[in-house]
TORKOL-633881 format. One record per residue (C-alpha): residue number from 1; x, y, z. Coordinates in Angstrom, 2 decimals. Example, Ala and Ser with C-alpha at 12.3 -4.5 7.8 and 13.67 -1.06 7.14 Angstrom:
+-----+---------+---------+---------+
:   k :      px :      py :      pz :
+-----+---------+---------+---------+
:   1 :   12.30 :   -4.50 :    7.80 :
:   2 :   13.67 :   -1.06 :    7.14 :
+-----+---------+---------+---------+
end
This chain:
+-----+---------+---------+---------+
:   k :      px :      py :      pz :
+-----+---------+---------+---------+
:   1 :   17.67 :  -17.20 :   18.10 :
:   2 :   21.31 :  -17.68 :   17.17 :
:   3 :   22.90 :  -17.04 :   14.30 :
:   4 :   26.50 :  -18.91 :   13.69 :
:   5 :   26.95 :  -18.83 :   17.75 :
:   6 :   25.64 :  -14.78 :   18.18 :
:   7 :   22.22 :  -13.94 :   19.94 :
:   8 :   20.02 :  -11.73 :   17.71 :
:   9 :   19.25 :   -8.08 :   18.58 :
:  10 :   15.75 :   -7.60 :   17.60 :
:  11 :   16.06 :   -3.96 :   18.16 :
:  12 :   19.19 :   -3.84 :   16.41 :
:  13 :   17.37 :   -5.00 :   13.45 :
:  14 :   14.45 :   -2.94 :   13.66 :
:  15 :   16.77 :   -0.06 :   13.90 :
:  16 :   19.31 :   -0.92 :   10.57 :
:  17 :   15.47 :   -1.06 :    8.63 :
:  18 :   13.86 :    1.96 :    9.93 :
:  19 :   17.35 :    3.79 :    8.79 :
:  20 :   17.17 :    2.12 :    5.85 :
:  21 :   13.41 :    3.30 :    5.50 :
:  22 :   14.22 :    6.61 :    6.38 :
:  23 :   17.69 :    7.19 :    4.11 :
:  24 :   16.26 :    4.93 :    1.35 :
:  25 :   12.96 :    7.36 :    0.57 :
:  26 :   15.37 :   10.33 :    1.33 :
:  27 :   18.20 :    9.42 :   -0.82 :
:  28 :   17.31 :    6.55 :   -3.22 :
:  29 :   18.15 :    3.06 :   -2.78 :
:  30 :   21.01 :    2.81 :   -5.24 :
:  31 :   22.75 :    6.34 :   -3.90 :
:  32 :   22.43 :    4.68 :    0.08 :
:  33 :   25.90 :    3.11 :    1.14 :
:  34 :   25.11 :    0.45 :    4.08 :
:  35 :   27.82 :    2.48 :    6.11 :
:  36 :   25.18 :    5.72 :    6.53 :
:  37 :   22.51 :    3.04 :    7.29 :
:  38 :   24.53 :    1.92 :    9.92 :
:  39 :   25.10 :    5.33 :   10.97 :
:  40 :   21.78 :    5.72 :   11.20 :
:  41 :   21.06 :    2.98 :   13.69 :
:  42 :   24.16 :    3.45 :   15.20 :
:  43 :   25.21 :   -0.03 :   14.97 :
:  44 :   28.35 :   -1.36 :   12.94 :
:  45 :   28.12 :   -1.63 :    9.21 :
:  46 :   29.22 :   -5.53 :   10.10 :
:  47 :   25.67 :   -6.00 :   11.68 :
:  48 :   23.66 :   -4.70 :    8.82 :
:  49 :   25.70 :   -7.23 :    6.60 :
:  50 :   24.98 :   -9.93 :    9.36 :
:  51 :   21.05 :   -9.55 :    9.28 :
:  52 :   20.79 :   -8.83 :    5.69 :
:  53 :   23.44 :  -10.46 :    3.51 :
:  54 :   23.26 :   -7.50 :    0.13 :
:  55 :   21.40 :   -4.44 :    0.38 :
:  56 :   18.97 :   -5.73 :   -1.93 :
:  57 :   17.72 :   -7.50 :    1.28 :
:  58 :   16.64 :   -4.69 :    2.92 :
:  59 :   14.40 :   -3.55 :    0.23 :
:  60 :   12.71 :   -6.96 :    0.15 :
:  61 :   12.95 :   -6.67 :    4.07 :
:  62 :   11.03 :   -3.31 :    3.48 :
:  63 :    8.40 :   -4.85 :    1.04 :
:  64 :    7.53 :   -7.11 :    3.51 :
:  65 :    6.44 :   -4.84 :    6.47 :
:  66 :    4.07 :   -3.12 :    4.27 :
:  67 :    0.82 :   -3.41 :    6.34 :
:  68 :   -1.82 :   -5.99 :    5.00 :
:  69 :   -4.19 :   -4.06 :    2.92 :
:  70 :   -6.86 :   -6.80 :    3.00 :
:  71 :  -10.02 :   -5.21 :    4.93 :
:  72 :  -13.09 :   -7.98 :    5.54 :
:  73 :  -15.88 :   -6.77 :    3.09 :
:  74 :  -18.42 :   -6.51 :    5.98 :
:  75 :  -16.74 :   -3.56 :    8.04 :
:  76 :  -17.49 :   -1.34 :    5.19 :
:  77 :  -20.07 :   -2.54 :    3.30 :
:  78 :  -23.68 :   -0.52 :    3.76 :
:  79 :  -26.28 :   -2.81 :    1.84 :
:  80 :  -28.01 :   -0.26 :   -1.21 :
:  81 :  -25.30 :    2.28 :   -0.61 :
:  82 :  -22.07 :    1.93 :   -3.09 :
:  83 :  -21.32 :    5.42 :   -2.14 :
:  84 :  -21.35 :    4.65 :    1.26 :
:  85 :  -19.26 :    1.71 :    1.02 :
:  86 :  -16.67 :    2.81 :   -1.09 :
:  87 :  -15.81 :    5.47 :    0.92 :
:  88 :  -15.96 :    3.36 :    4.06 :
:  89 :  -13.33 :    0.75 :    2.11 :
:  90 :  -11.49 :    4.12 :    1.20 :
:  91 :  -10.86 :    5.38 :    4.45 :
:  92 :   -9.67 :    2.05 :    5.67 :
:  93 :   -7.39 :    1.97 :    2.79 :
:  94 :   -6.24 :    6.00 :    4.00 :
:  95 :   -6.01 :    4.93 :    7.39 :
:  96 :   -3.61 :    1.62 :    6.54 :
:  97 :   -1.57 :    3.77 :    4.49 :
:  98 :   -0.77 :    6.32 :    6.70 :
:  99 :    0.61 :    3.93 :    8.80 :
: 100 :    3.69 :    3.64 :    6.34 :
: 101 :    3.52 :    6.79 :    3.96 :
: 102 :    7.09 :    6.85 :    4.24 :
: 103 :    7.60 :    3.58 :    3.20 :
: 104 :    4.88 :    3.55 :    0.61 :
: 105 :    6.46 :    6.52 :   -1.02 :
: 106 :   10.19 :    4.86 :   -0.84 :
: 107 :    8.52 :    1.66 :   -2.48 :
: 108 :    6.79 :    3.51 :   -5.38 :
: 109 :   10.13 :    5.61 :   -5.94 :
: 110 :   11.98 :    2.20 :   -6.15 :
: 111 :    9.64 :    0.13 :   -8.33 :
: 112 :   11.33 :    1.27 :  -11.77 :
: 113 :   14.65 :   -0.01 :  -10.76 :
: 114 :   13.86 :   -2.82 :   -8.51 :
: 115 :   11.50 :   -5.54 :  -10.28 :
: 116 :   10.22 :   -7.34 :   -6.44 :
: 117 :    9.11 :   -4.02 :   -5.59 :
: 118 :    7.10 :   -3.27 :   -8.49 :
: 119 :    5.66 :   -6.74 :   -8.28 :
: 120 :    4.72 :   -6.23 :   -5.08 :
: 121 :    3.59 :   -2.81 :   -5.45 :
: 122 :    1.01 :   -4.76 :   -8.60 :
: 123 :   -0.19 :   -7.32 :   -6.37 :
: 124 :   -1.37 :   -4.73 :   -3.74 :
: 125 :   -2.74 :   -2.40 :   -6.60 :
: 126 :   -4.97 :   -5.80 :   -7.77 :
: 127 :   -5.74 :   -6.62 :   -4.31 :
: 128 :   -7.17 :   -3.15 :   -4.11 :
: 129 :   -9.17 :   -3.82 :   -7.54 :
: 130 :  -10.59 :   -7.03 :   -6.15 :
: 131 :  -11.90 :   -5.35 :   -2.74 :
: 132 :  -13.76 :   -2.60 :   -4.13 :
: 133 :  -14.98 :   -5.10 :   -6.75 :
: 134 :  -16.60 :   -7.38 :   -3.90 :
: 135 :  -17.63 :   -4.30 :   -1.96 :
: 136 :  -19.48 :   -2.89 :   -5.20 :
: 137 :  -20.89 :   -6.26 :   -5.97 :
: 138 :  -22.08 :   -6.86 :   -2.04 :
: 139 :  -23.46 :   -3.07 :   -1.72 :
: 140 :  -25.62 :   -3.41 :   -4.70 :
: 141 :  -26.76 :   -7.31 :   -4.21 :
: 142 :  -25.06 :   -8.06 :   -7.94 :
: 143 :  -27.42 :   -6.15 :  -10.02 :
: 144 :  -24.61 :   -4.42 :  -11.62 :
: 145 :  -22.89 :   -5.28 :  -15.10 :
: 146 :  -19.93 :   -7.33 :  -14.80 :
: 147 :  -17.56 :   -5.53 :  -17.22 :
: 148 :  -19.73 :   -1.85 :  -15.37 :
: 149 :  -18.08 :   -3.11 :  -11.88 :
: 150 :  -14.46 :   -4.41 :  -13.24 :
: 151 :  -14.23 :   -0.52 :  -14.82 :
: 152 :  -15.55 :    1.09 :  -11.53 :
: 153 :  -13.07 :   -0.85 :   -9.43 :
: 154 :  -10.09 :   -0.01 :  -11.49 :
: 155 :  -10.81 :    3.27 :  -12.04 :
: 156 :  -10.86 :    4.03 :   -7.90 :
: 157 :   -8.02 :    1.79 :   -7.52 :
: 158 :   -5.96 :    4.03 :   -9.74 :
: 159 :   -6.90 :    6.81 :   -7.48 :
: 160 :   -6.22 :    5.47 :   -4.18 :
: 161 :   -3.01 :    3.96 :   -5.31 :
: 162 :   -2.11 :    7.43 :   -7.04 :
: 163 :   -3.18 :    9.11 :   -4.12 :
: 164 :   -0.88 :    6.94 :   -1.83 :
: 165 :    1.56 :    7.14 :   -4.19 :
: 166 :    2.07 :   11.10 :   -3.73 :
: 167 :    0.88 :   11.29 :    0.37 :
: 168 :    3.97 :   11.91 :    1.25 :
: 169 :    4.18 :   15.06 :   -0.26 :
: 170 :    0.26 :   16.34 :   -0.54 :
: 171 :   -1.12 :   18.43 :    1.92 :
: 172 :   -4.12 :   16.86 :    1.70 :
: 173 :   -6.59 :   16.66 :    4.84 :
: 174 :   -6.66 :   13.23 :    6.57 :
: 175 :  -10.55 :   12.97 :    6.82 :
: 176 :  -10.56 :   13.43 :    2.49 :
: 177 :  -12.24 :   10.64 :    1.28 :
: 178 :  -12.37 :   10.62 :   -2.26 :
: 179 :  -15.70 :   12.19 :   -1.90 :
: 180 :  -16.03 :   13.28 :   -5.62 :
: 181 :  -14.26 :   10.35 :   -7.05 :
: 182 :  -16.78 :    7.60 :   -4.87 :
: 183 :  -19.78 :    9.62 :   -6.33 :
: 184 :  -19.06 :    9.66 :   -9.65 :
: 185 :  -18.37 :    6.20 :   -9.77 :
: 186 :  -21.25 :    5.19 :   -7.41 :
: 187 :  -23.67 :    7.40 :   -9.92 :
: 188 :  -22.13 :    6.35 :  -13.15 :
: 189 :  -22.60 :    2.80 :  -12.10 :
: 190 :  -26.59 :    3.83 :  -10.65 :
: 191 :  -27.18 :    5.10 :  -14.14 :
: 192 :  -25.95 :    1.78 :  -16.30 :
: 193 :  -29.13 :   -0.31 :  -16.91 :
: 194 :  -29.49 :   -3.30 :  -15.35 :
: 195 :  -27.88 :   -6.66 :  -17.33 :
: 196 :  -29.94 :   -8.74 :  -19.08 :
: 197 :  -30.43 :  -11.97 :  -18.33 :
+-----+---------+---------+---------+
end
């Protein structure tokens, strides 16, 4: 691709938003100059201003390779077991995660000060909601109460996106997954009669 007459460098970049990454969760956003980013990825500060016009473009740049969070209901789903399931849709969730705990952790440090980040940060936080929702609703066959479920899913929501919040500083074992949280919810919502038709 070219760019007013230059080839792009790919790698070069990759490289200005991995430093970025990396010197943005370390340091802050606001208290990163561009000129230790291009440091960093040892390429000159005029190439970091080439690919991304204000350093507020690198944080959106950043948003935007957070991995997809969206995991098909049926890989997790265990018909008659919301236990099961949730902790199957957890573990998918850990697993995504740890892909980017650095940059999940930079995001949630940003989202007070940056408004696209904590937007973004919301939509995957109600993305989260909605899958356990549909997994709850698909592991029991509906016979659940509505406003039961919307609790249940928010309620483990909060604690995954808590939990993902803080992984980059828990020493928490990788295989943890949620056990006591997924039971309580899976029993509270066993012991809610049935709705009325």
């Amino acid at each position: 691709m070219l760019r007013n007459g230059k080839k792009d460098d790919p790698s070069a970049r990759e490289r200005i938003l991995a430093a970025a990454e990396e010197l943005f969760a370390e340091s802050g956003f606001d208290a990163t100059p561009t000129s230790r980013i291009a440091a960093l990825a040892k390429v000159p500060k005029g190439l970091v201003h080439y690919y991304f016009q204000k350093k507020q473009d690198l944080l959106t740049a950043l948003v935007d390779r957070l991995p997809d969070t969206h995991i098909e209901p049926s890989r997790v789903v265990v018909p008659g077991d919301v236990a099961a399931s949730l902790r199957q849709l957890v573990a998918e969730l850990d697993a995504r995660n740890r892909a980017s705990t650095l940059l999940s952790h930079l995001l949630w440090r940003e989202a007070d000060t940056h408004p696209s980040v904590k937007e973004a940060l919301q939509a995957r936080f109600e993305s989260v909601v909605d899958q356990v929702r549909v997994v709850i609703q698909a592991a029991s066959a509906g016979a659940l109460a509505l406003a039961d479920v919307d609790t249940a899913s928010e309620l483990l929501a909060l604690a995954v996106s808590y939990r993902h919040s803080m992984a980059r500083h828990a020493d928490t074992d990788a295989d943890n997954t949620m056990d006591r949280e997924v039971t309580f919810i899976a029993n509270a919502l066993a012991t809610r009669p049935a709705p009325t038709p």
